[in-house]
C-alpha positions in Angstrom: 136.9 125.2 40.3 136.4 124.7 44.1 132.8 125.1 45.6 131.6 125.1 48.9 128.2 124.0 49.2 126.1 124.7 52.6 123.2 123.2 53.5 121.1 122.3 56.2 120.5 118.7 55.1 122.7 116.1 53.4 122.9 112.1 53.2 121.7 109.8 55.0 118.4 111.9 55.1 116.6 112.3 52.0 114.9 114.9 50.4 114.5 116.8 47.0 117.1 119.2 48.4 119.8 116.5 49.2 119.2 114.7 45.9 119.5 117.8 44.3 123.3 118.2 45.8 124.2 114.9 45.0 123.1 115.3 41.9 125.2 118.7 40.8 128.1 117.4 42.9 128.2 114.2 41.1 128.3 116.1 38.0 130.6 118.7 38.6 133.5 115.9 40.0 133.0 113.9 36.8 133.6 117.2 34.8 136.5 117.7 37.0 135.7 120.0 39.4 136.1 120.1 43.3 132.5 120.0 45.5 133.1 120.6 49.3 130.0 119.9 51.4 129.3 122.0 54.4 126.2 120.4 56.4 124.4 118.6 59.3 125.7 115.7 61.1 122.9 113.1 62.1 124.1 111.2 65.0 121.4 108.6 65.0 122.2 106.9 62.1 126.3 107.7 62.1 126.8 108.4 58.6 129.9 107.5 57.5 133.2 110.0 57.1 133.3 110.9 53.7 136.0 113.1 51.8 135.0 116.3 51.2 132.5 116.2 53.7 132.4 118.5 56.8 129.9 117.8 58.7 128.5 120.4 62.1 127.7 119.2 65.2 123.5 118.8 65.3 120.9 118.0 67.4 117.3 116.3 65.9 114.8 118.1 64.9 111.7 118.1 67.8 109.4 117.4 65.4 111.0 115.4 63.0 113.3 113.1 64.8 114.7 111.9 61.5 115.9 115.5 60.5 119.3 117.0 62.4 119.4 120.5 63.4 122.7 122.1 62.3 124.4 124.5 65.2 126.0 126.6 62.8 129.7 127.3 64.5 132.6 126.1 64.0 136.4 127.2 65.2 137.7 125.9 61.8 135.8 127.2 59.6 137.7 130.0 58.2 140.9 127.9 58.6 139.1 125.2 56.4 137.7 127.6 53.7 141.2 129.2 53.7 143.0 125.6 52.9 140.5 124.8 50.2 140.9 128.1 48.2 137.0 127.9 47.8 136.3 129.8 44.4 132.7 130.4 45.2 129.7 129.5 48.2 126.6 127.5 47.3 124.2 127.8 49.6 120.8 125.8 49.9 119.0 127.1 52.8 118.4 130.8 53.7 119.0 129.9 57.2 121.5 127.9 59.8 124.2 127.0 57.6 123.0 128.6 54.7 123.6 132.0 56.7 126.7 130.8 57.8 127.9 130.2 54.4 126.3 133.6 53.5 129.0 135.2 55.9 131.8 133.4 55.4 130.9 134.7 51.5 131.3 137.6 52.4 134.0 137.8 54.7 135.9 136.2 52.3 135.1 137.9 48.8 133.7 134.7 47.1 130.8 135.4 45.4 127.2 133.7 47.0 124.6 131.3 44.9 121.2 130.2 46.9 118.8 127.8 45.3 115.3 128.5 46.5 114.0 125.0 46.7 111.8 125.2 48.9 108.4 127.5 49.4 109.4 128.1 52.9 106.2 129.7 54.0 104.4 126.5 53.6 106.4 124.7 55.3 106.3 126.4 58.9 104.8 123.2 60.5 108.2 121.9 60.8 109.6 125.0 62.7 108.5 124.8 66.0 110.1 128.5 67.0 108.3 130.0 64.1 105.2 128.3 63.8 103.1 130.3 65.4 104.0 133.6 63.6 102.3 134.4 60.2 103.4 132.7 56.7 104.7 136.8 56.1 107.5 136.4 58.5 109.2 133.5 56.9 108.3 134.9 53.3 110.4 137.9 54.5 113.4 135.8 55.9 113.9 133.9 52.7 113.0 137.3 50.6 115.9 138.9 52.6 118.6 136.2 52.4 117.8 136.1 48.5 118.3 139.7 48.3 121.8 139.7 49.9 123.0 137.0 47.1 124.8 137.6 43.7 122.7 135.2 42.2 119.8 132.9 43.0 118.5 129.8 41.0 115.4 128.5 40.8 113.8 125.1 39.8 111.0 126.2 37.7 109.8 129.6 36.1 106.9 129.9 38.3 109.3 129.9 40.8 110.7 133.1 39.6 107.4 134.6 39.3 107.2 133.9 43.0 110.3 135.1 43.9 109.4 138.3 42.0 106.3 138.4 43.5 106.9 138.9 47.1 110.2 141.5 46.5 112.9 139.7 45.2 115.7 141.8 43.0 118.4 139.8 43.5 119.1 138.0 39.8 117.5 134.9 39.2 118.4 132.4 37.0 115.8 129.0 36.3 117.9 125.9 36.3 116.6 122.8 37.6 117.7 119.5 39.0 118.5 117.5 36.3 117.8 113.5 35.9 120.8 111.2 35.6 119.5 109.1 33.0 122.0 106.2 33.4 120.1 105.1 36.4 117.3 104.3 34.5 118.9 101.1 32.1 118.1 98.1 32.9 115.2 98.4 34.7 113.2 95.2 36.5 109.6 95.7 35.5 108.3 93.4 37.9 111.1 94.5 41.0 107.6 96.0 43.5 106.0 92.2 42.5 108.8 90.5 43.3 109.6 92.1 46.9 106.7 93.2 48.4 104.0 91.0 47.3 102.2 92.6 44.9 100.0 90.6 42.3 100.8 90.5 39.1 97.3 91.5 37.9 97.0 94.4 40.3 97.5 98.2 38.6 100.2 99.8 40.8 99.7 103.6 41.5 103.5 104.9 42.5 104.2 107.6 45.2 107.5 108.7 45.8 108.2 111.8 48.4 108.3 112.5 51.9 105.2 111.3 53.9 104.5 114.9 55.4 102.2 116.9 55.9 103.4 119.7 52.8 102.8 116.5 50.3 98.9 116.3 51.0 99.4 112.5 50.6 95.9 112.4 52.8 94.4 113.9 49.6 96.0 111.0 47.1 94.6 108.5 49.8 91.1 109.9 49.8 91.4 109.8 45.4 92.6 106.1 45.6 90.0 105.1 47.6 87.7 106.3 45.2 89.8 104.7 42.2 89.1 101.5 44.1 85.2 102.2 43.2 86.2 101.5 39.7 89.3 99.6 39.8 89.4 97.1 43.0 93.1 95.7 41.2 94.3 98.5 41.8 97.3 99.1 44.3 99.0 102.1 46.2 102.4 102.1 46.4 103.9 104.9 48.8 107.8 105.2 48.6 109.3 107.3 51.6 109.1 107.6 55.5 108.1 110.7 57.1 106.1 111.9 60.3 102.5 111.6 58.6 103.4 107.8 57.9 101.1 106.0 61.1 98.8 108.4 60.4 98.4 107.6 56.5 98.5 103.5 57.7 95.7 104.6 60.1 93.6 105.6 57.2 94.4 102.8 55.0 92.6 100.8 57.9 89.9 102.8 58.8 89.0 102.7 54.8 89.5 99.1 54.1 92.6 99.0 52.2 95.0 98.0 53.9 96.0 95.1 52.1 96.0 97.6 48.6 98.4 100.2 50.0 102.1 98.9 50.6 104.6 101.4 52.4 108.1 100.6 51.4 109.6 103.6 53.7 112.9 104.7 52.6 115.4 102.8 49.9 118.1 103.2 48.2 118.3 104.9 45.2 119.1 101.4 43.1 115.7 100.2 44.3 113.7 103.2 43.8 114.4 103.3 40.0 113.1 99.9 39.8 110.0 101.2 41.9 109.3 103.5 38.9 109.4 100.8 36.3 107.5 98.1 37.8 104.1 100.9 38.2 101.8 101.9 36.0 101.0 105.5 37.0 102.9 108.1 38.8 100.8 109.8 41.1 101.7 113.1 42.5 99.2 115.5 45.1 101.5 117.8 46.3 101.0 121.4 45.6 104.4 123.0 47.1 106.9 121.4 44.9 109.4 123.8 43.6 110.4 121.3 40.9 108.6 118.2 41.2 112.2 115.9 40.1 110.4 112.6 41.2 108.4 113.5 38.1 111.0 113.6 36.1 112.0 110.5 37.0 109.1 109.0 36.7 109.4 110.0 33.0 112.7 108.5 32.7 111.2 104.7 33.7 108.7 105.3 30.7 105.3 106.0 33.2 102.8 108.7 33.2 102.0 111.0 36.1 98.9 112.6 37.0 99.8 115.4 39.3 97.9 118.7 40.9 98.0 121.8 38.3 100.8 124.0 41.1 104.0 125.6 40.9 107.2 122.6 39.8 104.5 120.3 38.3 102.9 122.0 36.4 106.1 122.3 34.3 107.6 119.1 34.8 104.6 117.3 33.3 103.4 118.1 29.5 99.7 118.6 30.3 98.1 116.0 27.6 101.6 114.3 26.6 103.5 112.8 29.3 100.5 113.0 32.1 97.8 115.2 33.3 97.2 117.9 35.1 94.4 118.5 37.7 92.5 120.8 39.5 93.4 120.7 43.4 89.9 118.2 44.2 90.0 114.7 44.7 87.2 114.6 42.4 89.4 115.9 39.4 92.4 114.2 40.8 90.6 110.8 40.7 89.1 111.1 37.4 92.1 111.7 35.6 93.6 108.5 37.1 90.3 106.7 35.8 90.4 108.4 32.5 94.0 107.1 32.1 93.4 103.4 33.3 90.5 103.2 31.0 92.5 104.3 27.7 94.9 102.4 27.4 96.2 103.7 23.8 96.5 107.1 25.4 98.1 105.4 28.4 100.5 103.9 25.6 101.4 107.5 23.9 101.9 109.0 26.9 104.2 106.5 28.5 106.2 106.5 25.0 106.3 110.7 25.4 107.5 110.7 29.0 110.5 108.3 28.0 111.3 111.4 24.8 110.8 113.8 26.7 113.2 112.3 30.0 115.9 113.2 27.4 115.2 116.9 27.4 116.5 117.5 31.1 119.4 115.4 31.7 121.4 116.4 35.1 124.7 116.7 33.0 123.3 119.8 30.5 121.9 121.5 34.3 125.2 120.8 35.7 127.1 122.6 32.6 124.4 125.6 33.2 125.2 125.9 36.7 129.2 126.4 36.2 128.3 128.7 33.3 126.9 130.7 36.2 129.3 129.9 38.7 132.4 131.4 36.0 130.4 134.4 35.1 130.0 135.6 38.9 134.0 134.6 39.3 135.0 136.3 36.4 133.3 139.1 37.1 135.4 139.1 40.6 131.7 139.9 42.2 131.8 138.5 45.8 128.4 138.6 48.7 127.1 141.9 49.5 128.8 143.3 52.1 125.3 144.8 53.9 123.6 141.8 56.1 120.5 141.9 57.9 120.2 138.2 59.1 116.2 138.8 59.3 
């Protein structure tokens, strides 16, 4: 099978989105399928050619300097698709290239997948051309693009509920990023110690996302400062870069922990699993995760999370097995991370659940469900809608 993925962001940035594609594509080679990436070039950082890669001529983001801003055109592109004998479009974004990918779909009778990721209309601080038009607007764009799909996957159940919630008919199907659990062997418990300083005594509280605005990280550093009340050992550890990242080290000073909160800003992938297994506690605020796959990750090093009761976590973590769930307060927030700490046989059961329950959600079973939905549509010779309303 030959897929064509389109998205507006790909490697070197790093998202859920982009890990997402790595992941799937990564799976579907080894099971021996072809994955042909269609996405955003970031001439900053010159990422490397790669096979298989096309990357479109982009422009950074205004107010995110490290995101590139795909112009979605190209003379080749129906020459390209053409050569490849795509068997069906994959696309990740209900706008620039995800569009584009949405037309050459349907120009070319392959049938059109869309993951809804992401809950666009929270998101609208990072669109400076719609930013100042309602949360409605942007529900309706992604609400559209869904609707002109054969099929659209989504990363949680409550996702569908959404979805179904604010018009979509299109059919939905709930597959989420799985979690390649060979990454997680042989795991340094003491790697954060070891590189950044941290003291072997101290209890490390683990972030891992962007360091944006839609991840309310001001909220985890309001809760940790009152987990330092209780527990003065106790150390932030924030994994990521993003634009809210002098702000967030602006705080630490202002509140007097500076020397308990360590900012790591972006790693590789081989470090960040060993992030996960040398803390204690996963801690997760955000309340517009679609998925949540850090958590799941975090269940694969054998930690508990305490996360914020909303949409992707509140699957992704077993309320009372693997971690907790909260109320969106910092007071309820913070007392779960204190009612953790201070049992430490709970802490125990839990950390052994999250490592059983890793197993349930592998990113080789979601890969096998995603071709299973890939041949149906094929089989089926469906192809894109031929009606198209771009907004």
């Amino acid at each position: 099978m030959k897929i064509g993925v389109f998205t507006d962001s790909f490697r070197p940035y790093t998202s859920g989105v982009v890990r997402s594609i790595e992941l799937f594509s990564r799976e579907f080679n080894t099971l021996g399928h072809d994955v042909y990436i269609f996405g955003p070039d970031y001439p900053m950082l010159h990422p490397p050619r790669e096979e298989g890669v096309f990357r479109f001529i982009s422009v950074p983001w205004p107010s995110n300097p490290d995101f590139s801003l795909p112009i979605p055109f190209s003379a080749q592109l129906g020459s390209t698709i053409k050569q490849l004998k795509l068997d069906i479009i994959h696309a990740h974004s209900p706008f620039l290239l995800g569009r584009l990918g949405a037309r050459a779909a349907r120009r070319y009778k392959l049938p059109l997948v869309f993951t809804f990721h992401t809950l666009y209309d929270q998101y609208v601080h990072y669109f400076p051309f719609v930013e100042k038009t309602s949360k409605q607007v942007v529900q309706n764009i992604a609400r559209n693009f869904c609707n002109r799909c054969n099929m659209v996957i989504t990363p949680s159940q409550l996702v569908v509920n959404y979805l179904r919630r604010i018009g979509v008919e299109a059919p939905l199907v709930n597959i989420p990023t799985g979690v390649d659990l060979a990454e997680f062997k042989d795991l340094d418990s003491n790697w954060l110690q070891n590189n950044y300083g941290i003291k072997p005594e101290e209890i490390v509280l683990l972030f891992v996302g962007r360091l944006g605005k839609e991840k309310n990280v001001t909220f985890l550093m309001n809760s940790f400062q009152k987990v330092q009340n209780s527990f003065p050992d106790a150390h932030l550890v924030l994994v990521g870069k993003g634009p809210q990242e002098s702000h967030l080290r602006n705080m630490g000073r202002q509140m007097g922990l500076e020397d308990k909160l360590t900012f790591t800003g972006v790693l590789p992938r081989q470090s960040i699993v060993h992030c996960y297994a040398s803390a204690d506690l996963f801690v997760f605020p955000s309340v517009t995760e679609t998925q949540g796959l850090v958590i799941g990750e975090a269940k694969a090093a054998g930690i508990p999370t305490v996360a914020i009761r909303a949409f992707g976590p509140a699957e992704m973590v077993a309320h009372g097995e693997d971690g907790l769930l909260t109320d969106p307060s910092v007071q309820a927030f913070t007392e779960a991370i204190l009612f953790l700490l201070n049992d430490k046989t709970l802490y125990q059961d839990m950390s052994k659940k999250a490592l059983e329950n890793a197993g349930l959600v592998s990113s080789t079973f979601c890969a096998e469900k995603m071709l299973d939905v890939y041949r149906d549509l094929i089989d089926d010779g469906v192809y894109a809608k031929r009606s198209w309303n771009p907004f």
